[in-house]
Residue frames as qw, qx, qy, qz and C-alpha x, y, z in Angstrom:
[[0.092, 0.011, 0.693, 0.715, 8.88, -15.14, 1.39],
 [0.507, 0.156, -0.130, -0.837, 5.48, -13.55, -0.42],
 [0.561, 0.297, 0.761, 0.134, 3.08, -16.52, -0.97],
 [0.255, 0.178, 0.681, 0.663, 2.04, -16.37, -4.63],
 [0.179, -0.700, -0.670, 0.170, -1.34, -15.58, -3.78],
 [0.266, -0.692, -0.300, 0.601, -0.43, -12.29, -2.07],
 [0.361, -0.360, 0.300, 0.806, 1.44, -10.89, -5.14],
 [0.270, 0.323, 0.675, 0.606, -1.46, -10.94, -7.42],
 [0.248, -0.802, -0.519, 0.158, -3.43, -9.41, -5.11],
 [0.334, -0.454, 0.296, 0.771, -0.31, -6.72, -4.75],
 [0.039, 0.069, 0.500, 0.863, -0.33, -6.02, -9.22],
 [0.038, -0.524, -0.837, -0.155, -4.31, -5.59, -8.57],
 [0.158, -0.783, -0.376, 0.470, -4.02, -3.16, -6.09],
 [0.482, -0.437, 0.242, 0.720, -1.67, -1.57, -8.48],
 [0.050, -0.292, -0.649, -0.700, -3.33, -1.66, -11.97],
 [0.118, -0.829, -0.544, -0.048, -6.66, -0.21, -9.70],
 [0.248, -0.753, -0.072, 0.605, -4.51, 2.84, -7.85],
 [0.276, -0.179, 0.418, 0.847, -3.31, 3.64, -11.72],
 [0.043, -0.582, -0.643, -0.496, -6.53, 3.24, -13.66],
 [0.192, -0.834, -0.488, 0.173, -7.92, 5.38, -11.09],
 [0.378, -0.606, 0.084, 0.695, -5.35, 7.92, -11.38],
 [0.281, -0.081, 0.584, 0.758, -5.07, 8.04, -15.00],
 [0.002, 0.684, 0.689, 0.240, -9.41, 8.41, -14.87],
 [0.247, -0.755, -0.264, 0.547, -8.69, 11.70, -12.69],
 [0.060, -0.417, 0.211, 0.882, -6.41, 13.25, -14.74],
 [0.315, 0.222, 0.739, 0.553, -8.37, 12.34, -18.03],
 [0.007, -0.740, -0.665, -0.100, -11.57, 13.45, -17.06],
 [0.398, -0.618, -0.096, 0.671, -9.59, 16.82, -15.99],
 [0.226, -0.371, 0.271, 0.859, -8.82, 17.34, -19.08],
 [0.084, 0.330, 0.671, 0.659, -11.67, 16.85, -20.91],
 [0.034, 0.845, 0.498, -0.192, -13.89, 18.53, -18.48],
 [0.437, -0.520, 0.085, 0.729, -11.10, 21.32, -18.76],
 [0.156, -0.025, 0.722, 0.674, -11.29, 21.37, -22.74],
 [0.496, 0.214, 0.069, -0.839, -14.71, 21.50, -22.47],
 [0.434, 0.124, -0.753, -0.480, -16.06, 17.82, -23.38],
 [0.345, -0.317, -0.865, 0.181, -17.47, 16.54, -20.71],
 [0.304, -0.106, 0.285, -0.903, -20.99, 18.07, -19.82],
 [0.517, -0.236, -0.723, -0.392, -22.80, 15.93, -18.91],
 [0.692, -0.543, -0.356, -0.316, -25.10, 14.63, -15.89],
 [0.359, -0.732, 0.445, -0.370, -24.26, 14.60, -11.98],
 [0.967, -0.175, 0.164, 0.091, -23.03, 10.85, -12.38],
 [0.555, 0.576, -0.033, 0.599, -20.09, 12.23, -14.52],
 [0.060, -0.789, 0.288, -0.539, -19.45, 14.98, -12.31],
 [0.796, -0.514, 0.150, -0.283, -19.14, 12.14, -9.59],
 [0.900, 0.241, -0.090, 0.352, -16.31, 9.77, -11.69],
 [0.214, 0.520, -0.572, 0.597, -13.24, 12.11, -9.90],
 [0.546, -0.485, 0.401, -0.554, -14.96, 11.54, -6.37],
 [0.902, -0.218, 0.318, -0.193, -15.15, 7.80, -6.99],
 [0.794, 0.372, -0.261, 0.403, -11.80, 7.28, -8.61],
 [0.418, 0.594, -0.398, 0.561, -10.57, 9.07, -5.75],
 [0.621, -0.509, 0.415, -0.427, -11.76, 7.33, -3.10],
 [0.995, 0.000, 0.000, 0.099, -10.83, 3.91, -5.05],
 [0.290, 0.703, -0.424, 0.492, -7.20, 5.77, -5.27],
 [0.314, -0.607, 0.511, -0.521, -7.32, 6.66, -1.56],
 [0.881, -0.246, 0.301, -0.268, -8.50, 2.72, -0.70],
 [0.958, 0.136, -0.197, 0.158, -5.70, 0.96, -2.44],
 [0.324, 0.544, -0.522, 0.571, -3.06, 3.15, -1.23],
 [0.394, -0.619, 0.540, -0.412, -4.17, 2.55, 2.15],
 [0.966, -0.121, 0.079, -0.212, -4.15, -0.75, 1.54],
 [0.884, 0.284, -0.233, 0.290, -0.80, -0.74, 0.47],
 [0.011, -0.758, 0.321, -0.568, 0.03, 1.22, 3.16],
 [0.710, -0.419, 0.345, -0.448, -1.07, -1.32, 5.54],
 [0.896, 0.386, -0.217, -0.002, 0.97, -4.01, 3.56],
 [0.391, 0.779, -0.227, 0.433, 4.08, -2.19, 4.29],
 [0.292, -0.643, 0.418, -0.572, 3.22, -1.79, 7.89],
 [0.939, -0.221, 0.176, -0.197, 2.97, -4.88, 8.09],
 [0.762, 0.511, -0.228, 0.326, 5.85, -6.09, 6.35],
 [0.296, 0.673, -0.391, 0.554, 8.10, -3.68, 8.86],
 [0.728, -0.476, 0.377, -0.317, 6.07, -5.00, 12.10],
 [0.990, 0.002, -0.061, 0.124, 7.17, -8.82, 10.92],
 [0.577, 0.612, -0.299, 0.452, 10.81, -7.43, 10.15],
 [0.312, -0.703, 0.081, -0.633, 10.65, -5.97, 13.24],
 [0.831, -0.446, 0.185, -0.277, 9.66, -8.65, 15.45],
 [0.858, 0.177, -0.268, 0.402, 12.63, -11.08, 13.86],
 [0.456, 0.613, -0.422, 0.488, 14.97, -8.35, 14.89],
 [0.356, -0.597, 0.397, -0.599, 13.75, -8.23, 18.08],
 [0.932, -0.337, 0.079, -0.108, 14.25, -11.95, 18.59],
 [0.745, 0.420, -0.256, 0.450, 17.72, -11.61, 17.44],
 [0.073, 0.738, -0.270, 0.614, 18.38, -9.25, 20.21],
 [0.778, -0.544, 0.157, -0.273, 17.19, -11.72, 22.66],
 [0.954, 0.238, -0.116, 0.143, 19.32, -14.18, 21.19],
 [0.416, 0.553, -0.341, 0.636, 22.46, -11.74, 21.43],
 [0.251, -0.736, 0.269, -0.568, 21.37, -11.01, 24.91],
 [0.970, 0.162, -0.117, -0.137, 21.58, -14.42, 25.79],
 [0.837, 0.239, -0.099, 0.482, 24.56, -15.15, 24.76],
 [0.030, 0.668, -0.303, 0.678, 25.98, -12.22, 26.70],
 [0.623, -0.645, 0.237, -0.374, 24.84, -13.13, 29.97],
 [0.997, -0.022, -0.037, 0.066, 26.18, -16.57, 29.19],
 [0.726, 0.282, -0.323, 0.538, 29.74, -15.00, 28.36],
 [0.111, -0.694, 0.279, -0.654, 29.49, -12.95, 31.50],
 [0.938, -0.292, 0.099, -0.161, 29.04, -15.98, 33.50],
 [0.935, 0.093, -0.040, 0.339, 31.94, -17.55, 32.15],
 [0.462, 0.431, -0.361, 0.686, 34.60, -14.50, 32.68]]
């Protein structure tokens, strides 16, 4: 089970990977439209919403991979378990 802890951390990464997205497309369209001229810090707000994009997704990428390594490892003590218990009924017949 998730500690508590983990999950807020989880809707954080989430409400940052959207706000950043939703700052790409905005500023897209107003540069697009023709409102936004302005200085080379502006021209910079896609490059650093899309590198805070790219850092939460890998972070939830690395969540995941984790998540499937733990899964993982359980199954692979179930298999000992099952092997186990084979040898044992091969002993006995």
């Amino acid at each position: 089970m998730r500690r508590e802890g983990q999950k807020v951390v989880d809707r954080i990464v989430d409400v940052v990977i959207y706000a950043s997205c939703i700052t790409i497309i905005v500023w897209g369209i107003l540069k697009g439209i023709g409102v936004i001229n302005t200085p080379a810090l502006v021209e910079q707000l896609p490059l650093i919403s899309g590198g805070i994009t790219l850092l939460g997704l890998a972070y939830k990428i690395g969540r995941a991979t984790e998540r499937i390594e733990q899964r993982f490892v359980q199954h692979e003590m179930k298999f000992d378990h099952l092997d186990k218990d084979l040898e044992f009924l091969k002993q006995r017949v």
